[in-house]
Structures are given as structure tokens and as C-alpha cells.
ZALO-918179 format. One record per residue (C-alpha): residue in three letters; x, y, z. Coordinates in steps of 0.5 Angstrom, whole numbers, plus 500, padded with zeros to 3 digits. Layout:
# ZALO-918179
ALAXYZ ...
***
This chain:
# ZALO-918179
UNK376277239 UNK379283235 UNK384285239 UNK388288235 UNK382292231 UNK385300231 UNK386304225 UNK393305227 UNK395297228 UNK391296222 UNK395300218 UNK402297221 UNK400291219 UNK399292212 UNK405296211 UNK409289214 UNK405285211 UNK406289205 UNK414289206 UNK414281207 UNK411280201 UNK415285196 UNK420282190 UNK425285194 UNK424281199 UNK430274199 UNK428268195 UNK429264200 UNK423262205 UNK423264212 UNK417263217 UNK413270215 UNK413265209 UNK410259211 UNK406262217 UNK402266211 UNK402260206 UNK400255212 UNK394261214 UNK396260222 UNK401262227 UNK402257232 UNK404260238 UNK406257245 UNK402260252 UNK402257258 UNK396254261 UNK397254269 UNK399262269 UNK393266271 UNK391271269 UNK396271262 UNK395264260 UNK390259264 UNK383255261 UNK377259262 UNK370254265 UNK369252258 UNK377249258 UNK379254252 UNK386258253 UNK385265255 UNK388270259 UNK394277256 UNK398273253 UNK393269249 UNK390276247 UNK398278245 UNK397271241 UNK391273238 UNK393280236 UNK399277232 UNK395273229 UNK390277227 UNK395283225 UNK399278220 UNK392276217 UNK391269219 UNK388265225 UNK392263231 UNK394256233 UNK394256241 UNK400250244 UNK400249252 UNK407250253 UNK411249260 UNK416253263 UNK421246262 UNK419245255 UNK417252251 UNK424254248 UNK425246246 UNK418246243 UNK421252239 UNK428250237 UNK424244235 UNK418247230 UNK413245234 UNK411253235 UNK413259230 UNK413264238 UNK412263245 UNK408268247 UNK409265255 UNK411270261 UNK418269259 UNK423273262 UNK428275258 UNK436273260 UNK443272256 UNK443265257 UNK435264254 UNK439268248 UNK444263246 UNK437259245 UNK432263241 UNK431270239 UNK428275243 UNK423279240 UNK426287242 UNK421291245 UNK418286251 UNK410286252 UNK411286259 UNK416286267 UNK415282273 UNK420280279 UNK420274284 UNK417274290 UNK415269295 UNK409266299 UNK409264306 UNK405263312 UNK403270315 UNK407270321 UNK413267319 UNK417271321 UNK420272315 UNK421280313 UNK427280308 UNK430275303 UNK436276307 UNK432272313 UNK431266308 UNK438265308 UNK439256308 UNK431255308 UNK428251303 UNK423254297 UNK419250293 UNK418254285 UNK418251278 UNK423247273 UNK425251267 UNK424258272 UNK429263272 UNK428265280 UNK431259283 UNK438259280 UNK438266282 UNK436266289 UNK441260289 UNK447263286 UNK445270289 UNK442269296 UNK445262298 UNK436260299 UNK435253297 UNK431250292 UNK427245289 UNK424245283 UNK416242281 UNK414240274 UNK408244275 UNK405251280 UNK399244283 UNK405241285 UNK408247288 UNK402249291 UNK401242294 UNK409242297 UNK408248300 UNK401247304 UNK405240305 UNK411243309 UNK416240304 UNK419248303 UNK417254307 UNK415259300 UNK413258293 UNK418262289 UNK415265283 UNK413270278 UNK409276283 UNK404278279 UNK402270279 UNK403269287 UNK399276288 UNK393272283 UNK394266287 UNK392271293 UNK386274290 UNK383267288 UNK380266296 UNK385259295 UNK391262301 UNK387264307 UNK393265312 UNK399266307 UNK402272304 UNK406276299 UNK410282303 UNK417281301 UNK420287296 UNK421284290 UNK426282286 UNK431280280 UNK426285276 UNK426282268 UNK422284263 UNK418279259 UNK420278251 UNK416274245 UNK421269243 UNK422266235 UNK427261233 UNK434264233 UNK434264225 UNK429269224 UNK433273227 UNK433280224 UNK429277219 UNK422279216 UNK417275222 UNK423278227 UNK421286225 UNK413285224 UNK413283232 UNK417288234 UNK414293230 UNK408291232 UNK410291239 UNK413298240 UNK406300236 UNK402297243 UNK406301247 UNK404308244 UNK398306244 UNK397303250 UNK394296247 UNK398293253 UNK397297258 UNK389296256 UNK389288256 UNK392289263 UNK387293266 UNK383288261 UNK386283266 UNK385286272 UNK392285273 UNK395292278 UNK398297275 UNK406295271 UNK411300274 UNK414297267 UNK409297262 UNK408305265 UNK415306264 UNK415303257 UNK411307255 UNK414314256 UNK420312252 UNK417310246 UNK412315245 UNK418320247 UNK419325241 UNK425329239 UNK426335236 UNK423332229 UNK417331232 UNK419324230 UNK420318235 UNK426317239 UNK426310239 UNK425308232 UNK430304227 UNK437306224 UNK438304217 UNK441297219 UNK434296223 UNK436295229 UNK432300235 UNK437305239 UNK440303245 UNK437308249 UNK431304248 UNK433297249 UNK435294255 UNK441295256 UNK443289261 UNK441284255 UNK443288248 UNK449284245 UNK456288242 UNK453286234 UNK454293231 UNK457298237 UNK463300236 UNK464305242 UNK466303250 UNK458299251 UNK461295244 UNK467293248 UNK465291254 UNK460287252 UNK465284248 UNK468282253 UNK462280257 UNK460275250 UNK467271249 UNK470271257 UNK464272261 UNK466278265 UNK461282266 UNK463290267 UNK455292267 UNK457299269 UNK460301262 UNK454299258 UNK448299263 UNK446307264 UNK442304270 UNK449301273 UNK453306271 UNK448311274 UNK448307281 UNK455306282 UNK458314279 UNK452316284 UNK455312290 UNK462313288 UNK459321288 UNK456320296 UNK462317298 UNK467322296 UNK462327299 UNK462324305 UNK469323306 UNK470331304 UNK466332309 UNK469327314 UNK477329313 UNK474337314 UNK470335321 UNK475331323 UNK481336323 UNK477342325 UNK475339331 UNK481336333 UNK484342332 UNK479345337 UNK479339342 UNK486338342 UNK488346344 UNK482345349 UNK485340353 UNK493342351 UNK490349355 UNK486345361 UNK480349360 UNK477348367 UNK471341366 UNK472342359 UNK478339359 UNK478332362 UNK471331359 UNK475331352 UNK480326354 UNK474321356 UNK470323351 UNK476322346 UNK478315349 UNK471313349 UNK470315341 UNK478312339 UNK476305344 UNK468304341 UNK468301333 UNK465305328 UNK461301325 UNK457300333 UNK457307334 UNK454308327 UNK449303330 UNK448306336 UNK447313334 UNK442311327 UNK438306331 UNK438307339 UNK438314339 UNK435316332 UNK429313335 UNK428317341 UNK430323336 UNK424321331 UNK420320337 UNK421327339 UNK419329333 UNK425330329 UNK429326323 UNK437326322 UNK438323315 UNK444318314 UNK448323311 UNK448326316 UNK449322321 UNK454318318 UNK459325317 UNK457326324 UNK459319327 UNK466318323 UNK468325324 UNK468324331 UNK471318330 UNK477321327 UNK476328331 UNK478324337 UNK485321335 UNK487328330 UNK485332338 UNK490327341 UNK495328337 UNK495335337 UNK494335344 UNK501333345 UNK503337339 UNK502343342 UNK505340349 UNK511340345 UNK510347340 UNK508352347 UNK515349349 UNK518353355 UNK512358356 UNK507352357 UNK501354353 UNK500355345 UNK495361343 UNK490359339 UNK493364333 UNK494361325 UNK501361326 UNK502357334 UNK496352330 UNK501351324 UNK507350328 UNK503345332 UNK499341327 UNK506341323 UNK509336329 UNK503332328 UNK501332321 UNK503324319 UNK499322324 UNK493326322 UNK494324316 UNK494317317 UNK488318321 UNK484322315 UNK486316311 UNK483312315 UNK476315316 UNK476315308 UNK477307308 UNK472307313 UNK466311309 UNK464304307 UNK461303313 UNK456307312 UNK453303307 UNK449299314 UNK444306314 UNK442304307 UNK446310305 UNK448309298 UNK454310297 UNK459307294 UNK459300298 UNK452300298 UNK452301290 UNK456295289 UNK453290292 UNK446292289 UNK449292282 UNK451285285 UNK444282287 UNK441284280 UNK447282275 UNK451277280 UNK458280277 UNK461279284 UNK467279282 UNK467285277 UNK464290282 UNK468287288 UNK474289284 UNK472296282 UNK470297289 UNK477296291 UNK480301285 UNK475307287 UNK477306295 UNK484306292 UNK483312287 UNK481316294 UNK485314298 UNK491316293 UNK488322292 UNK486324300 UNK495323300 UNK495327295 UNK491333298 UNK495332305 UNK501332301 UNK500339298 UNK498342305 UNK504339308 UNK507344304 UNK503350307 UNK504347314 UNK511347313 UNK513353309 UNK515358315 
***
């Protein structure tokens, strides 16, 4: 087809093949050896998988991964052998030698690790969706919740919707099958890869049905080889190969070639490899060991081989007890949960500041019995002290944030969040210092509101300003229903994608703990300014 027919791709086969066959290379043979003196590669694609792998009206194999195939092949300078592989049987056809790599929309995952190699870097990315009767009913994945979905044996979305979001599932041999299950009732969606699904669409085959969910548990797509050849020649030739498409936007042709939509992952990619430092030399090129840079890998599936720094550890870790610290070796992870931890502490400043400004003022209000205004404090703070703040979020955010945005107007979550909890807190800090300054003011029966009258009154109640700023720290959480992410709502993202529930809930309760231990802190050395005469 020539595919793979620019100068540059030229010349990076000739140096691979060239290396592959120089005597500095091992006596022994490896499959680079055999693919060249058999004159074929035989690579397993799927044939049910429009627009990567499917039969054409004349029953020959086409699609991306076919031209990926092919391109392979041409590059090392022998013909392609093409074996349709399922999703159930493709990583034993390759354990067994029946194909020398897949090339078969295979999501990349530790577990498949453990099985075969994963050519580094991938050829493509897609997430899971669903396809559903229009008018389900069903807006969120949340809403499939104990519902049953239909998807393929051997594909990695029905073991994750399962462990992750409590959906069951059954599993067909085939995407006919699938297809036949779900027109037949026995699921309420067929569970797959998106781009496959949205294909489904586009074929004029699924009138009434639809793809509206956002997607998830986004994989990248890896080439597969035999665990063995790990590191090996055929290992570095495919990798080189691959990293050479993705600066020269080979990949990116075959999807438009495709009629495939835009992949944020295939863009993505591309920008980091054609990325050059000072040198003017790639980023993402290879260390003396032949290994590329972390930076440039996929760091939720890189393993500790060769890292001696805190990501090394952590996957240490992760490989021999299965505890999974994402956030020490994943930037994305780490970036996520720094970042909520940030929003969080933000938010609490702001809220322990508020809080104790306006139950100052509020508490002076009523210990002074300021005419109307005093008695609508008092049942202004009983109904903020009486009403949970998770319903008082509620309200404000989406009952009268709607009639705000009606008018015109936006209110953030930040905002809203500082502005709710402070009140919440507000409210019990304005009592407690109502009665503080019933008890400082004495025989003369009222307090001025000077720095040394608010001193001596906030120094009767400061225990329990305290204990209700503390509280509203510990509170902050409750945020995380406005979608406002912060530190609750960071965690339980990194959750749904890497399952390590155990390790984030964990992490999650010593960073609250960090802030709380830091917020007595605080309190403690300005108890000591409240108290000094």
C-alpha cells in the first residue's frame, strides 16, 4: 500500500535493520532474526473492529491497524502475514508463536504486562462508553448503578465498570453477539471502546440509540510482542518506529485516512515528541541504556526497572504488594491531588478568616441589641447552626444559583463554598462571642467595639471558636458536591481511573489531619496574642 513510504521512515529502517544485523549483535536469534529470514511478519488484528480492523467487500483485512501492520512490515522489508485475532485469544496466540505482534486496539494495563510486551510508545488512545436507547433516561455512568451491560470476553471495561462503579456485566464472545443481546433486551448498553461504538453510529445501523456519556478509564492502545523480546532488537526497531510516526504525523494521517475524529491522545502525543530542548535534540529520545525518559512514557504503566528516585520506590512498591501510591510516580495523579490539596487549604483559610470576622461583628451586633438588627442575627444564626451544611450548599448552589444565573449573573464554586461554610461557622463563633462579651462588659453592660474590649471578649470564648474553625476545616469536603475540586473530589478521581481506593482514602485522611494539626497550630499561637494583657 506504501504506507510507510517517507524519506525519513525510510532511513530509520535502514539504520534498525542495519543495527539488527551488525556482528555486534547476540549469537543467539531473536524474532527480528527469524521475521527476516522467514521474509514475513505475521501480526494479529481484529476483524470485527471498524474502521482499525474489519473485512472490506471483497473479504481482505483493512482498516488502522492493518496499515500499522503493513507499515511494520514494509519498514523491516518483508511482507505482512495478517491473523484475525479476538480480544479473548490474541495475547495467547502470542505467548504461544502463532504471531510475532498484535497490532489489535489493545489497551495497555499492568496486569497485560505480566503476559506480553508493550511496545513503548502507544499508536493510539480511546476510552469506554455506552450505547443506549435514546431516552434512557441514563445521564451519568453513576445512573447505571446495578444495571446490566452487555461488552466483549477479553475486554478490559467490563472488569473496571464492575470493581469501579458497581455496573454489572455480561460478557459475549463477539461485537454480533453484543449487538444481538442489546436489540434483544438482555442489557440495557453495549460497553465498549467509544471510537467503535460512535462507528456503530455512523454505519445508519442504530436509529434510536445513542453515545452521550462522558468517557471513561482513557487507555492508551500499545503494539504487543513476546515478553522475551523485551529490550530486544524487534522491541527498539517497533519503538523507534513508533515515536518516528508520531513526529511525523504518520498516525495522525492514517486516522484522517480513517475518517476516524480527531484523537485528543494522538495530538497530545505528538506534541511531546516532536518537543526539542536546548540542543535542539528531542526530548523524548533514548538514554544509553535504551530506555526513553520517564517524562515521555506513560507513567501509570512504567514499572521500577532502572529508577532509583521516589517514582522507582513507589513502584516497587506497587509490583511486589500491589499498593498502588499513584500520586509518587504519576505526574497526572500527583499534579491532581497537590492541586485539590492547594484548593482545600485555600478554602479553609478563607473560611476560619470569614468565620471569625463575621462572628465578631455579628456577636458585638447582638451583645449590643442594635435595634431589628439584633433579633434577625439571632434567627439568622439559629437557622444556619440548626440547617446541615451539605443541604445549605445544596440550596444556595443549585436553588438559588439558578435564579442568579437567570439574572444574568454566575457565582463560582469557590465562592459559593467560602461564602456558605463561612456563614455556617460564622453563626456558632457570633453566639459564643455574644455571650463573651455579655460576661467581659460586666457591670457596665456593654462592650465597645475597640481592639482591646474585642480581645478580652474573644479570650472567654476562644476554645470555642476554635473548635468551631476546626470543624469547618473538616467540613471543606463537602465542597466536592459543586464539583469544586478540591481535595475530596481529587481523590475520588484518581480513584475511578486507578482503582487504589484503599491507598487515596488513606492519603485523604492524613492530609485532613495535616490540616487540622496545622489550623490548632495556628489557633494556638494567636491564643497567646489574645491572652497577653
Amino acid at each position: 500500500m506504501g504506507v510507510a513510504n517517507s524519506i525519513p521512515r525510510v532511513a530509520l529502517a535502514l539504520a534498525a535493520l542495519a543495527a539488527s544485523l551488525c556482528p555486534a549483535a547476540p549469537a543467539t536469534a531473536d524474532d527480528l532474526d527469524r521475521i527476516v529470514e522467514r521474509g514475513r511478519l505475521v501480526v494479529g488484528v481484529k476483524e470485527d473492529y471498524a474502521p482499525f480492523g474489519f473485512r472490506d467487500s471483497e473479504g481482505a483485512l483493512v482498516g488502522y491497524d492493518v496499515d500499522v501492520a503493513r507499515a511494520f512490515a514494509e519498514t523491516a522489508g518483508v511482507t505482512v502475514e495478517l491473523v484475525p485475532v479476538t480480544s479473548a485469544n490474541r495475547l495467547q496466540k502470542l505467548q504461544r508463536g502463532e504471531i510475532d505482534v498484535v497490532v489489535a486496539t489493545m489497551g495497555d494495563t499492568r496486569s497485560r504486562r505480566e503476559l506480553v510486551h508493550m511496545i513503548e510508545p502507544h499508536y493510539y488512545g480511546d476510552g469506554a462508553n455506552v450505547l443506549m436507547a435514546s431516552g434512557s433516561g441514563v445521564s451519568d455512568w453513576s445512573d447505571l448503578r446495578g444495571q446490566t451491560l452487555c461488552t466483549l470476553q477479553g475486554a478490559l471495561w467490563g472488569r473496571l465498570a464492575e470493581e469501579r462503579l458497581l455496573i454489572d456485566t455480561v460478557a459475549l464472545n463477539t461485537t454480533r453477539e453484543t449487538a444481538l443481546a442489546l436489540r434483544a433486551g438482555h442489557c440495557v448498553g453495549w460497553l465498549y471502546d467509544e471510537v467503535n461504538l460512535l462507528n456503530e453510529l455512523a454505519s445508519g445501523d442504530w436509529d434510536g440509540y445513542e453515545v452521550s456519556l462522558p468517557t471513561r478509564f482513557i487507555l492508551p492502545w500499545a503494539v504487543a510482542i513476546r515478553k522475551e523480546e523485551a529490550g530486544g532488537r524487534l522491541d527498539r526497531l517497533l519503538g523507534d518506529l513508533l515515536a518516528q510516526w508520531h513526529r511525523d504525523g504518520f498516525l495522525q494521517d492514517l486516522e484522517r485516512r480513517w475518517d476516524l475524529p480527531p484523537s485528543p491522545y494522538l495530538k497530545r502525543a505528538r506534541e511531546r515528541w516532536v518537543e526539542r530542548d536546548g540542543t535542539e535534540q528531542y526530548v523524548c529520545r533514548r538514554d544509553d541504556a535504551g530506555r526513553w525518559p520517564l517524562s515521555c512514557r506513560e507513567a501509570s504503566l512504567v514499572t521500577s526497572e532502572g529508577l532509583t528516585d521516589l517514582s522507582g520506590m513507589a513502584l516497587l512498591l506497587l509490583e511486589t504488594t500491589g499498593l498502588d501510591v499513584s500520586v509518587l510516580y504519576d505526574p497526572t495523579d500527583r499534579s491532581v491531588f497537590l492541586a485539590g490539596l492547594g484548593l482545600t487549604a485555600a478554602l479553609s483559610v478563607v473560611t476560619v478568616v470569614l468565620s471569625i470576622v463575621l462572628g465578631i461583628l455579628f456577636g458585638w451586633l447582638m451583645h449590643r441589641r442594635v435595634f431589628a438588627v439584633a433579633p434577625l442575627l439571632r434567627v439568622a444564626c439559629a437557622g444556619l447552626r440548626m440547617t446541615p451544611p451539605l443541604l445549605q450548599l445544596y440550596v444556595v448552589f443549585f436553588g438559588l444559583g439558578g435564579v442568579v444565573v437567570a439574572l444574568g449573573f454566575t457565582l463560582d464554586a469557590f465562592t459559593i463554598a467560602a461564602i456558605v461554610l463561612s456563614l455556617y461557622a460564622a453563626a456558632s463563633n457570633a453566639v459564643a462571642f455574644h455571650h463573651a462579651s455579655d460576661v467581659a462588659a460586666g457591670g457596665s453592660g456593654v462592650l465597645r467595639f475597640t481592639p482591646g474590649d474585642i480581645r478580652k471578649a474573644l479570650a472567654l470564648c476562644f476554645a470555642a471558636v476554635m473548635g468551631n474553625c476546626v470543624n469547618i476545616v473538616k467540613a471543606t469536603g463537602m465542597a466536592s458536591t459543586l464539583a469544586l475540586p478540591e481535595l475530596v473530589y481529587a481523590s475520588t478521581s484518581i480513584v475511578a481511573e486507578k482503582g487504589n481506593d484503599d491507598i487515596m482514602m488513606n492519603l485523604l485522611l492524613l492530609a485532613y489531619f495535616a490540616l487540622v494539626i496545622l489550623t490548632v497550630r495556628a489557633f494556638r499561637l494567636l491564643e497567646r496574642r489574645v491572652a497577653a494583657p
